[in-house]
C-alpha positions in Angstrom: -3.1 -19.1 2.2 -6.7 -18.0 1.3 -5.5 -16.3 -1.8 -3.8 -18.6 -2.8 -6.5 -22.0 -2.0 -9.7 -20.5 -1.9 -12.1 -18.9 -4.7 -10.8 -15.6 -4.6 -13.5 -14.2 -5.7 -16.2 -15.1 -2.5 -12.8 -14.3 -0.4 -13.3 -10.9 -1.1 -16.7 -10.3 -1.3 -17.0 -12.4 2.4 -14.8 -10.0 3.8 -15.9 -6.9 2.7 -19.2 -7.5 3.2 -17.9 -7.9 7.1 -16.3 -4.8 6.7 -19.6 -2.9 4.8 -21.1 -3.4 8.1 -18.9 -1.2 10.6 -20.2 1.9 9.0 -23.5 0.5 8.8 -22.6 0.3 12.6 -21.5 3.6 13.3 -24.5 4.9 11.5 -27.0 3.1 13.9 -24.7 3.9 16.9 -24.6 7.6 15.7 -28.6 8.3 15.1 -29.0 6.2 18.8 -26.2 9.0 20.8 -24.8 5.5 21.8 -21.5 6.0 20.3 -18.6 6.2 22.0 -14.6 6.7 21.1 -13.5 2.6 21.9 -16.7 1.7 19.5 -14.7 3.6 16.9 -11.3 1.6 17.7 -13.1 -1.8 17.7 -14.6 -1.4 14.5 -11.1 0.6 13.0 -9.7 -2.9 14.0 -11.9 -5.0 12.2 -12.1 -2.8 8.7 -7.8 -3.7 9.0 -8.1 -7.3 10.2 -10.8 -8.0 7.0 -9.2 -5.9 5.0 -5.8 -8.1 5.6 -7.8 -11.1 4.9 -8.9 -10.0 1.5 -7.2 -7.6 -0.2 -4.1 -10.5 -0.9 -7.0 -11.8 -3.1 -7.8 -8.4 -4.7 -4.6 -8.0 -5.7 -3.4 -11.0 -6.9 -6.3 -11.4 -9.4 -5.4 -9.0 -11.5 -1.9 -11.2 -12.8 -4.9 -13.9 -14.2 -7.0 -11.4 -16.2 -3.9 -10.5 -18.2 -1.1 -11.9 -20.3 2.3 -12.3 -18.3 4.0 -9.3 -20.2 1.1 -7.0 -19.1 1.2 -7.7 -15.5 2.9 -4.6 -14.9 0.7 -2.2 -16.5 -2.3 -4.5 -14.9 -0.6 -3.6 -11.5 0.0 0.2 -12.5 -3.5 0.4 -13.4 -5.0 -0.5 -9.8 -2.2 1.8 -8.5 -3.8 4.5 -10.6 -7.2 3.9 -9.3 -6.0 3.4 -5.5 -4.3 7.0 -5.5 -7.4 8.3 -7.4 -9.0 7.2 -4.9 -7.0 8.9 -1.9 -7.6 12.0 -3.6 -11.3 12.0 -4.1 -12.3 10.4 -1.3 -11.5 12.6 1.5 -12.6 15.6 -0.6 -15.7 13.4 -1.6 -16.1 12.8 2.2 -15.3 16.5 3.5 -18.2 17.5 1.3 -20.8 15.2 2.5 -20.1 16.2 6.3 -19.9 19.6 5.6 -23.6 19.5 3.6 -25.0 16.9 4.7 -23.4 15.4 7.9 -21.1 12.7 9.1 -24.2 10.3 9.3 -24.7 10.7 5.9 -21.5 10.1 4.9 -21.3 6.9 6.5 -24.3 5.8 4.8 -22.6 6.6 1.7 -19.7 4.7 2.6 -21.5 1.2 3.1 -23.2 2.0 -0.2 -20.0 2.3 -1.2 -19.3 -1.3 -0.8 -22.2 -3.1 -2.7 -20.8 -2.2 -6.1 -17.0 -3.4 -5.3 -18.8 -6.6 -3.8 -20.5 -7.4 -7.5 -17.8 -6.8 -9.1 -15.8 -9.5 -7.3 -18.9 -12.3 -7.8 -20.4 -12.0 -11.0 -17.5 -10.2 -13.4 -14.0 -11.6 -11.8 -12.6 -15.1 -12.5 -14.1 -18.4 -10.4 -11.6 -20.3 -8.9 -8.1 -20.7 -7.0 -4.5 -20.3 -8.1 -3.7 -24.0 -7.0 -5.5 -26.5 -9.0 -6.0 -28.9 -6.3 -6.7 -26.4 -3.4 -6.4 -27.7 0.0 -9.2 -26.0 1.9 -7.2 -26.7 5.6 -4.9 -24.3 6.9 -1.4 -26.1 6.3 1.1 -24.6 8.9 3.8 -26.9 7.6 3.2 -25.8 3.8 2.6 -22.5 5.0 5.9 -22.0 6.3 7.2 -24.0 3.3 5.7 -21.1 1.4 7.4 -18.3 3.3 10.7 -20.0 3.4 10.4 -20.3 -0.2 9.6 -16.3 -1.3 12.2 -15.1 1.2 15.0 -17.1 0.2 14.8 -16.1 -3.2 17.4 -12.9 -4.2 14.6 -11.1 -6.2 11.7 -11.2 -4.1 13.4 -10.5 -0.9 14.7 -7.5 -1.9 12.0 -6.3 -3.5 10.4 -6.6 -0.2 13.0 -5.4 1.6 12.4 -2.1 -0.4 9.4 -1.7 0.3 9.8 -2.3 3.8 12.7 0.0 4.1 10.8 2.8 2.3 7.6 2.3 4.6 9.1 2.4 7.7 11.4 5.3 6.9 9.9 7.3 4.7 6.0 6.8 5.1 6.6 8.7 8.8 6.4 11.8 6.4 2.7 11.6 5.9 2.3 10.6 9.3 3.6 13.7 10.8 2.2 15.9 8.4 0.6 17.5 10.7 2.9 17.9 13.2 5.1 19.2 10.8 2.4 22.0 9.1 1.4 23.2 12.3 4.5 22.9 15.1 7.4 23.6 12.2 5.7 25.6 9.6 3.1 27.5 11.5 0.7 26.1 8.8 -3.4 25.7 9.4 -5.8 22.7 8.2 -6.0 24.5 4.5 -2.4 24.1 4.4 -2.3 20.7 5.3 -5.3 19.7 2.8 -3.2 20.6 0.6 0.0 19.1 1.4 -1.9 15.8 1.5 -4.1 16.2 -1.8 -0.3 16.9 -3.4 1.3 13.9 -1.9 -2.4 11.7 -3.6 -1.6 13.7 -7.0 1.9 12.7 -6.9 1.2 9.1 -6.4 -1.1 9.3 -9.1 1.0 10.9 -11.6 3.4 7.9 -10.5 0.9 4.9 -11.4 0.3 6.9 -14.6 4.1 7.1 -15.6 4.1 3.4 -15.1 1.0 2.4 -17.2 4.0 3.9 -20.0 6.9 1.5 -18.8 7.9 -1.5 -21.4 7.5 -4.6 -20.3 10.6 -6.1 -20.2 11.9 -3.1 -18.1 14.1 -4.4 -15.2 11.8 -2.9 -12.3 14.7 -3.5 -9.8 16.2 -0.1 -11.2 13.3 1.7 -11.0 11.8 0.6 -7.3 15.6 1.3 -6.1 16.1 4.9 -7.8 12.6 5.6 -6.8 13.3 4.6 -3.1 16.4 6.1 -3.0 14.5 9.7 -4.0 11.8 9.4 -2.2 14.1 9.4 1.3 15.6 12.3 -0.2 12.6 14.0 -0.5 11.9 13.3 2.9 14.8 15.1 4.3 14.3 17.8 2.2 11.0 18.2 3.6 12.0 17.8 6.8 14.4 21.0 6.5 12.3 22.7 4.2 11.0 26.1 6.0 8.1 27.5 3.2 5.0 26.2 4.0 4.1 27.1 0.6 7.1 24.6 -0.7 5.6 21.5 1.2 3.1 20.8 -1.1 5.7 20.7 -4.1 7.7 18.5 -2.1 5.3 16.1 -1.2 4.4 16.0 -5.3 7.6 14.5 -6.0 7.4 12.2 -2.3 4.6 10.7 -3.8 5.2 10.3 -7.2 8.8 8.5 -6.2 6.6 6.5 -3.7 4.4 5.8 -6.4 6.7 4.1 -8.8 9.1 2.7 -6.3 6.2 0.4 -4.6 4.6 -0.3 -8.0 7.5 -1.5 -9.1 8.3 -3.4 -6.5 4.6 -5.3 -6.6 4.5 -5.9 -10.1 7.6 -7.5 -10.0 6.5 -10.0 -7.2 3.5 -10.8 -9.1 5.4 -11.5 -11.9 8.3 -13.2 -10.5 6.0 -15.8 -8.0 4.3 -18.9 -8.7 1.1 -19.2 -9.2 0.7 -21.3 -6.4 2.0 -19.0 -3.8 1.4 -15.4 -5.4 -1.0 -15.1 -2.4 1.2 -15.5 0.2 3.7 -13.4 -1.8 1.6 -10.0 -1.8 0.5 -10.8 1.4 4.1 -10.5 1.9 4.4 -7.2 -0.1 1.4 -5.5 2.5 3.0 -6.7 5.8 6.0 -5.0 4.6 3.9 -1.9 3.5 1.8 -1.9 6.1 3.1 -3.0 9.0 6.7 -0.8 7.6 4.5 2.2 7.9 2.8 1.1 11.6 6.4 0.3 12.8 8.2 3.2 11.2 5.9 6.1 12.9 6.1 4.1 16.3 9.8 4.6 16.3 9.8 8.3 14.3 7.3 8.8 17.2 9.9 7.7 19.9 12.7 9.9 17.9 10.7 13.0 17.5 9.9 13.4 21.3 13.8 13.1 22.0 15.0 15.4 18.8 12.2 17.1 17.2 10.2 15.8 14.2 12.3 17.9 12.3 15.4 16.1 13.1 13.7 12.5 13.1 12.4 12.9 9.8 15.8 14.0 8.6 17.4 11.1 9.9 14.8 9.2 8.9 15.2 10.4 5.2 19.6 10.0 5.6 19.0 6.5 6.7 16.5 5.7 3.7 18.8 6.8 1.3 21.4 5.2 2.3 20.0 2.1 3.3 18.6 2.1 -0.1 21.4 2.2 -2.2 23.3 -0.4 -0.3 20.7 -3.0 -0.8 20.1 -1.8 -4.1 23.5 -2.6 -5.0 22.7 -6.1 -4.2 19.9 -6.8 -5.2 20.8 -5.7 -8.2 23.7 -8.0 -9.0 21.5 -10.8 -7.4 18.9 -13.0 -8.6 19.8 -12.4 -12.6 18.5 -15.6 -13.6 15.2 -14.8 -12.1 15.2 -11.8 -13.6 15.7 -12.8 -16.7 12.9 -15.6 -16.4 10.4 -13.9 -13.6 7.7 -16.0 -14.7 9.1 -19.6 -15.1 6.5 -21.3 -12.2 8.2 -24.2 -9.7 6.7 -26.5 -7.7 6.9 -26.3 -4.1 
């Protein structure tokens, strides 16, 4: 509802100015020897809660810097900087701790935040995506809102894919660890690397899509995509090389990659204006709260069977699960597809 009725612009920059100031906490805490572990979970909490709150605003501006026909390569493009950034900055912040210390580091990540915050004030776009924006928290039209995304063939089941693929197949990264070091024998190097491949595949994933037409149906490509990547995680799963890993999780991420990419920059595409918002708040939950849900029950599995064997059904189940719905969804929802950007009233 905020993306979609406030200025998206002070949304963000409220938020994450919030969230600037829980490392600016942990610095202070840090050079006091007042720190303690539930200090760190309180302020993990509140980065996610503000980041919730204002990354649906993030991401939905990028659909009204562009023309309608480049909203995927618009949404491809902040992929490509997001998996950039996975990469570079845990090497960025294993460097700093390593010269300099963790308190420095944490200093550099609240400077971190001021140029992201003038970015969103002075360069992106005043205003809502509702002409008239109610400033009150509806619950009626809020509702109206959700009933209104979900009941529609081609944004359900682009959720739905993403959902499936996050609670199924995001478990791999997860238990990366467990898997290097219980499975494969593997030490920390090992698993650097297996997660710095997994980054470079994602970004090698946004990059591909930068290169997709436009008028592309992205149902095919976030349902292959899907459909591989749960492959890939059963392979990994019964993979024994530790050396192999890495290559595996390459492809894991570059299927990720596309699948989810897809997936988003066809619900930016496909929703009205007026509740694109709610939409890709939509699109998180199911990323998001897919990956929170999926290593809760992997967790739950792996302590009866193994991780081995939970990530293997896991990766069975994705698959399959996958090609089912992607049957559907795509002999569904053709006239949306065909017009993904006609807007409706609510």
């Amino acid at each position: 509802m905020l993306a979609d009725n406030a200025d998206r612009r002070w949304v963000v920059a409220k938020f994450q100015a919030i969230q600037m100031l829980c490392p600016v906490a942990l610095v202070v805490l840090m050079l006091t020897h007042l720190i303690e572990p539930w200090m760190v979970i309180v302020l993990s909490l509140i980065v996610g809660i503000t980041d919730a709150l204002s990354m649906p605003s993030f991401q939905t501006i990028a659909p009204s810097l562009v023309r309608q026909d480049q909203i995927g390569s618009a949404i491809a493009l902040n992929a490509t900087q997001f998996n950039l950034s996975r990469i570079l900055g845990p090497a960025l912040g294993g460097l700093l701790i390593a010269s300099v210390g963790a308190i420095s580091c944490f200093v550099a990540n609240a400077a971190s935040y001021l140029p992201f915050i003038a970015v969103a004030i002075w360069i992106l776009p005043p205003g809502s995506a509702n002409p008239d924006p109610d400033r009150s928290l509806d619950r009626h039209q809020l509702l109206l809102g959700l009933r209104r995304i979900v009941a529609s063939d081609y944004m359900r089941g682009a959720l739905t894919t993403v959902l499936v693929t996050s609670t199924l197949c995001g478990p791999l990264i997860v238990f990366c660890p467990v898997l290097v070091k219980e499975i494969l024998h593997g030490d920390s190097t090992q698993f650097s690397l297996a997660i710095g491949a997994f980054g470079i595949g994602g970004l090698l994933g946004a990059v591909v899509m930068l290169g997709v037409e436009p008028g592309r149906d992205k149902r095919q490509l976030s349902t292959a995509f899907a459909a591989a990547y749960g492959a890939m995680t059963a392979i990994a799963a019964v993979n024994p090389w530790t050396s192999v890993l890495p290559l595996l999780l390459v492809v894991a991420g570059f299927c990720m990659s596309i699948s989810n990419t897809a997936a988003n920059a066809l619900l930016n595409a496909a929703a009205p204006a007026r509740l694109r918002g709610r939409t890709i708040s939509l699109y998180m939950l199911a990323m998001r709260g897919g990956l929170s849900f999926g290593g809760l029950l992997t967790g739950l599995s792996a302590d009866l069977v193994g991780v081995r064997y939970a990530l293997l059904a896991n990766g069975i189940m994705a698959v399959t699960v996958q090609l089912i719905l992607g049957r559907r969804w795509l002999h569904a929802g053709s006239e949306a597809a065909s017009h993904p950007s006609t807007p409706r009233r609510c």
